[in-house]
C-alpha positions in Angstrom: -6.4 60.8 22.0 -2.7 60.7 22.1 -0.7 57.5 22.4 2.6 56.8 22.4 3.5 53.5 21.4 6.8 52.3 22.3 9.0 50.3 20.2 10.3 47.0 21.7 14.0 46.8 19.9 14.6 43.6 21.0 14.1 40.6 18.4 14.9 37.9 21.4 13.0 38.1 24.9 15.3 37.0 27.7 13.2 35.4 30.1 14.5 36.1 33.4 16.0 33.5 36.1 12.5 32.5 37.1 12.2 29.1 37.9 8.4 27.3 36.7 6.9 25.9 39.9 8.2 22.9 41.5 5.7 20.4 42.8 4.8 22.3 46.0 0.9 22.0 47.1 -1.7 24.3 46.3 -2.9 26.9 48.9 -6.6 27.9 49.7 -8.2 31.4 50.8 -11.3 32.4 51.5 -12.7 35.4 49.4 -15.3 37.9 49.9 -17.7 38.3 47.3 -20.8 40.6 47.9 -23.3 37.9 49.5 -21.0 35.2 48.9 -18.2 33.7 51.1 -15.5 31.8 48.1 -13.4 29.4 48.9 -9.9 30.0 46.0 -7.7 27.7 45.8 -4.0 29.1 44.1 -0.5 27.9 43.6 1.9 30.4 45.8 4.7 30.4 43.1 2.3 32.7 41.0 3.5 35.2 43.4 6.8 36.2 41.9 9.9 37.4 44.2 10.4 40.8 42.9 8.2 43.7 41.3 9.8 44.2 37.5 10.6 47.5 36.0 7.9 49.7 34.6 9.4 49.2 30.2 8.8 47.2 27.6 11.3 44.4 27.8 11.0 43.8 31.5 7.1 44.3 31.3 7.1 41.2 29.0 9.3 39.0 30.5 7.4 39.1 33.6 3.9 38.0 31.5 6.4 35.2 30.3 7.4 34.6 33.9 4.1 34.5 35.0 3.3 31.9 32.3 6.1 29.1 33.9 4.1 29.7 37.1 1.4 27.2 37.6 -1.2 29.9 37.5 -3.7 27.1 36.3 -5.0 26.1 39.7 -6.0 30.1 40.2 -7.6 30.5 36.9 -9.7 27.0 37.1 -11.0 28.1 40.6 -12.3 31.4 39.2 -13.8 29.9 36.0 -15.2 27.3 38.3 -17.0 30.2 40.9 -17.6 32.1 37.5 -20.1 29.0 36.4 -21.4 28.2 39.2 -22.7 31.7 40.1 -23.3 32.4 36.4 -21.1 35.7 36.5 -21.1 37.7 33.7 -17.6 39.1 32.3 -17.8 42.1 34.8 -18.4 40.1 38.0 -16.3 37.2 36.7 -13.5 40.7 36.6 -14.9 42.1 39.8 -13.8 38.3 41.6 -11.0 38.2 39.8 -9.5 41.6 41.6 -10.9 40.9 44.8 -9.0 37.8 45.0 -5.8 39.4 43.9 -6.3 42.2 46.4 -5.9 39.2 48.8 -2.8 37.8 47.3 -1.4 40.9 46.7 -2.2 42.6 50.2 0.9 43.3 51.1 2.8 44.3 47.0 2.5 46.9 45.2 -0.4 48.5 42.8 1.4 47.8 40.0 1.9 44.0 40.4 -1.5 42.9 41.1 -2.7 45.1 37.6 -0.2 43.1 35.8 -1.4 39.8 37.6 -4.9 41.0 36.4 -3.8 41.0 32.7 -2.1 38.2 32.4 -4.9 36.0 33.9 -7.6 37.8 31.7 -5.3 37.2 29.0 -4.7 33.4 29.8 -8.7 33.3 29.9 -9.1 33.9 26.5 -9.8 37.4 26.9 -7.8 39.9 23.8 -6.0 42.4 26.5 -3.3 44.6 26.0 -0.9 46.9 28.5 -0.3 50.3 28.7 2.0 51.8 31.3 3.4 55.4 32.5 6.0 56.2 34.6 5.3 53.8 37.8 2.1 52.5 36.7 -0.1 50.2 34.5 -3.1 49.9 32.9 -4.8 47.0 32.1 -7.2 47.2 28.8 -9.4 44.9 27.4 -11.3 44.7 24.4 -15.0 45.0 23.8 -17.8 45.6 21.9 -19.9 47.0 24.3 -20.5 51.4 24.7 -18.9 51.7 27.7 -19.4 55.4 29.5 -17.2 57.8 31.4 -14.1 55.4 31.0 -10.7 56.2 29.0 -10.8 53.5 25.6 -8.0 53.7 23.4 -8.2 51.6 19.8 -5.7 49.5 18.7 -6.0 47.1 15.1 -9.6 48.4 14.6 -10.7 46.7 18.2 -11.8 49.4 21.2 -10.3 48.2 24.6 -11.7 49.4 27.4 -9.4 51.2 30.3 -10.2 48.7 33.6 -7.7 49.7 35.8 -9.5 53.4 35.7 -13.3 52.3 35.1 -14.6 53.8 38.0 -12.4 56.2 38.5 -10.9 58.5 35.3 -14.0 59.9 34.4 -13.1 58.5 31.0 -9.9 61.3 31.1 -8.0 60.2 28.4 -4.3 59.8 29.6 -1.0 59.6 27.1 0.5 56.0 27.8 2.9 54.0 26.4 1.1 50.6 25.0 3.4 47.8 25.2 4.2 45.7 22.1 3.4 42.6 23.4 -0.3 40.8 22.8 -0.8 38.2 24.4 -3.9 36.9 22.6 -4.4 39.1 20.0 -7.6 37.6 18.5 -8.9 36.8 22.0 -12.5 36.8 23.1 -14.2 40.2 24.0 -15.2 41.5 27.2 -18.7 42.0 27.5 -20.2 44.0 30.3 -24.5 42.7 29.1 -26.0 41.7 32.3 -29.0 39.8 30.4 -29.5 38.0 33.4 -29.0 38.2 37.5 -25.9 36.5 39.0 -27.0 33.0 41.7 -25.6 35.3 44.7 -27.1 34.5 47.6 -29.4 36.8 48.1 -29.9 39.8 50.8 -33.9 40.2 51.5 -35.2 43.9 52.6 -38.6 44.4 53.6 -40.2 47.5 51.6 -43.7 49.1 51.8 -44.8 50.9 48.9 -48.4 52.5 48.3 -50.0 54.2 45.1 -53.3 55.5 43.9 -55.4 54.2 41.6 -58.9 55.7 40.9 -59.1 57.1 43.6 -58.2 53.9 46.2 -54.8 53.9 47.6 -53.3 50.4 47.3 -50.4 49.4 49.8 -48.2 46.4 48.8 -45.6 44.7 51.3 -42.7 43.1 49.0 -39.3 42.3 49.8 -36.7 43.0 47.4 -32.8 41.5 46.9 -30.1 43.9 48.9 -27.4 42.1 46.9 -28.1 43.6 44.1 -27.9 47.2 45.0 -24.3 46.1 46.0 -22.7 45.2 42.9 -24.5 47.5 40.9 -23.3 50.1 42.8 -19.8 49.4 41.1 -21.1 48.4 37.8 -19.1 50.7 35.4 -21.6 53.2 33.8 -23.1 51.1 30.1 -25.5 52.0 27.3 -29.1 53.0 29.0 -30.9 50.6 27.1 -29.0 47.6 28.9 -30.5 48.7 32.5 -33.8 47.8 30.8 -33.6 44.3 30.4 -32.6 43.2 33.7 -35.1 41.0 35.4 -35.9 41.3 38.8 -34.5 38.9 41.2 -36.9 35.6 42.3 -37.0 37.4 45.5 -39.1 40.5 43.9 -40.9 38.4 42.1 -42.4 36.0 44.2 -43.1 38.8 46.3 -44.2 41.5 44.2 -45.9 39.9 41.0 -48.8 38.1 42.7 -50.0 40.7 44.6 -49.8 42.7 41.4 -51.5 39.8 39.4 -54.5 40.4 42.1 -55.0 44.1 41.3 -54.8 43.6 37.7 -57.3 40.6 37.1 -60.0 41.0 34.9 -58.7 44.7 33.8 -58.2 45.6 30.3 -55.0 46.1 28.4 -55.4 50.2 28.6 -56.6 49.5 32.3 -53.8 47.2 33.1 -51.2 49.8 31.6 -52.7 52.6 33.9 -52.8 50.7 36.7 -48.8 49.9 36.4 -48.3 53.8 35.3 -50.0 54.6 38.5 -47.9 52.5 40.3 -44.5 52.9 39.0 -45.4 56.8 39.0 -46.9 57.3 42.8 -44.7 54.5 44.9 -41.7 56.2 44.8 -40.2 59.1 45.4 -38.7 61.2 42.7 -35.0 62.9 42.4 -32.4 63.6 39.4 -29.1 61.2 40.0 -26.9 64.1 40.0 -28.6 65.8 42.9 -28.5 62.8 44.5 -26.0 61.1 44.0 -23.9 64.1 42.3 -23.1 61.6 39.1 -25.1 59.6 36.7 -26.5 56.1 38.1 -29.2 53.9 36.0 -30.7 51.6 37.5 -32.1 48.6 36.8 -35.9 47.9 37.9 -35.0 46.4 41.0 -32.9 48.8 42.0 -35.7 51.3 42.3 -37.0 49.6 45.2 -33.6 49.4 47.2 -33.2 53.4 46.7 -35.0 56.4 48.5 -35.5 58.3 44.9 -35.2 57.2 41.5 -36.0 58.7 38.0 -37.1 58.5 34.3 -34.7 56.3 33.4 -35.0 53.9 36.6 -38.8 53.7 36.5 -38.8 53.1 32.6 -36.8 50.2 33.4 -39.4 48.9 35.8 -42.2 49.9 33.9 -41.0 47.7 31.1 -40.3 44.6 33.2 -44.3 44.7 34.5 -45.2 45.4 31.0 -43.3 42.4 30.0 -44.7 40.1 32.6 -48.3 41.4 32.4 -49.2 42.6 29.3 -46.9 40.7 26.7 -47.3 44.0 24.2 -45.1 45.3 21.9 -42.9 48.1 23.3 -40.9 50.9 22.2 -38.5 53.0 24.6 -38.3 56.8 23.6 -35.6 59.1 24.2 -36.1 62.9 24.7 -33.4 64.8 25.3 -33.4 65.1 29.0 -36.2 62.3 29.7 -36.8 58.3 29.0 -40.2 57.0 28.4 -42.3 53.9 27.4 -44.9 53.7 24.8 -47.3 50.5 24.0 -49.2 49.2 20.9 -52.1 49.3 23.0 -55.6 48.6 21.1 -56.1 51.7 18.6 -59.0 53.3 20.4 -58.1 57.5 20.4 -55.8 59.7 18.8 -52.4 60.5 20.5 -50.2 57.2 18.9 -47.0 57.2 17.6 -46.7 55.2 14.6 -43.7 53.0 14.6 -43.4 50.4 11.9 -47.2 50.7 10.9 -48.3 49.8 14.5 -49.6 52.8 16.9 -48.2 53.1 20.1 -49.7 55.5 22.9 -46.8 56.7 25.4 -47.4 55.7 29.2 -45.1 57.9 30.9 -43.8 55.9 33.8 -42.6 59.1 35.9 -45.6 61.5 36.0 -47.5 63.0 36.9 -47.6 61.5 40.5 -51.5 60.1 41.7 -52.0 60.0 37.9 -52.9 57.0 35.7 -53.5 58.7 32.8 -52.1 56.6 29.7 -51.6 57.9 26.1 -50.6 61.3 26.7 -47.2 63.1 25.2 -45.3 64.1 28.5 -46.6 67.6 29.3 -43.9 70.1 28.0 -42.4 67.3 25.5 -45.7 67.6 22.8 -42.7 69.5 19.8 -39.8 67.5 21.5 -38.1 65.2 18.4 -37.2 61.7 20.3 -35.0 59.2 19.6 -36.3 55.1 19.7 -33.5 53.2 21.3 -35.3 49.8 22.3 -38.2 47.6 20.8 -39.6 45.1 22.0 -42.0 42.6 19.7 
């Protein structure tokens, strides 16, 4: 990618004729927030008078504007909601620009993006600027593999383009990156969701029925709606992430005993047919880009909240009943076009793959449908090389 970095010529930044706030009291608003309803409490003279001029020098005096604001009452409410609701940095960012769409309702684009970095930046967060004719673009560094969004590398860190996350396609862009860090050996932005945020959460009631030697079992569970929401604009991440997200204590305390009945007093190989059968017959199957016309993991829960799913979504739930119910070791294989598990189930018949000197039989979570069939290569993947991208011990 091409950047052009502009050269700021001037030694000395002249701070404008910004006043730092006076002793006025501190307003309160009242935020949506997927499930949640957050009350935000702000100073107002962190709303500067007047947009500044899209260049270097007047691009950092306003961050040093912004600084003489008292901005603090803002940024200890967020890392306050951030806490409490144990948001990770995504969601923590995803509040953050909802409550600046509020402030900012009525100003321009360009002045809630720069309100965006200088907050991340006062946060700890190592962010940088990069700007183009009218616009800016605020960019944050991380270590994570970030998907379909423009990154640019600057001092042998990647930051990530969050302005255009969801929306470039990861179409790379020639900007202009300001010379001004504001915390150069800042924190980096992580987008792991190892565990769920404490949103309130949004039951559904969902039927789902499979077949099992021959007996069709039907199972009444209620999943979290919540979560289909702000997955829905989670910004697209490594595939191996999706599979460690844990279903919500709604799922669970809905889906897992009833589970935990069909599978007592069933052995290991029955156990992993069983959740084969059932992760392969409940749901119906369709390709995310003929449904949805772009890519979209999900996590396991998410495959109860959608009409279809696929390989990758029901490996993700395969390996969360897998976890809870038979406490194996695990490997995740990647084909080419198709995600599947395999187990260390006991060595009883040919068929393994040997990983690390332990055999593991694939149990394909996808198909065939009304199968529970368990230790057999995918038909039409038997000469298919595949790639290991997850264990678990």
């Amino acid at each position: 990618m091409h950047r052009l970095l502009s050269i700021l010529l001037l030694t000395t930044i002249f701070l404008p004729a910004w006043k730092p706030a006076s002793a006025q009291g501190n307003s309160e608003l009242i935020v949506p927030f997927y499930s949640e309803s957050l009350r935000i409490t702000y100073n107002p003279s962190l709303l500067l008078p007047d947009k500044p001029a899209i260049n270097d020098r007047a691009l950092s005096q306003y961050f040093h504007a912004l600084s003489q604001t008292d901005y603090s009452p803002l940024l200890r409410s967020l890392s306050q909601s951030k806490k409490v609701f144990q948001l990770n940095d995504w969601l923590y960012y995803q509040l953050m620009r909802k409550v600046l769409d509020e402030l900012y309702a009525s100003r321009s684009g360009v002045e809630k993006e720069l309100a965006c970095w200088f907050l991340l930046s006062q946060a700890g967060y190592d962010t940088r600027l990069a700007y183009l004719g009218e616009e800016a673009f605020v960019y944050v560094y991380s270590q994570d593999a970030v998907f379909e969004a423009p990154v640019i590398e600057d001092k042998g860190r990647q930051f990530v383009n969050l302005t255009n996350i969801r929306t470039a396609g990861g179409q790379q862009r020639a900007l202009y990156l300001l010379n001004f860090q504001p915390s150069a050996q800042g924190n980096a932005f992580s987008f792991q969701l190892n565990k769920l945020p404490l949103l309130r959460p949004r039951e559904v009631p969902v039927k789902v029925r499979f077949l099992y030697r021959g007996q069709w079992n039907e199972l009444e569970v209620k999943a979290d709606q919540t979560i289909r929401q702000y997955m829905a604009e989670y910004p697209l991440i490594d595939e191996a992430q999706y599979l460690d997200v844990p279903f919500s204590p709604t799922l669970s305390a809905s889906l897992l005993p009833q589970l935990r009945h069909l599978l007592k007093d069933k052995s290991e190989w029955e156990k992993a047919e069983l959740l084969a059968a059932f992760t392969r017959s409940s749901f119906a199957y369709k390709e995310d880009k003929e449904y949805f016309g772009y890519s979209k993991p999900m996590v396991a829960e998410e495959v109860f909240l959608y009409p279809f799913s696929d390989c990758e979504d029901r490996s993700a739930l395969y390996v969360q009943l897998c976890q809870e119910f038979l406490g194996l070791p695990m490997i995740v294989l990647a084909y080419p076009d198709h995600l599947t598990v395999a187990i260390a189930l006991p060595q009883t018949k040919s068929g393994f793959v040997r990983y690390k000197s332990k055999a593991y039989y694939i149990c394909d979570p996808t198909g065939p449908a009304n199968s529970a069939v368990v230790g057999e290569i995918p038909e039409g993947y038997e000469n298919t090389p595949f790639d290991i991208i997850k264990e678990y011990k």
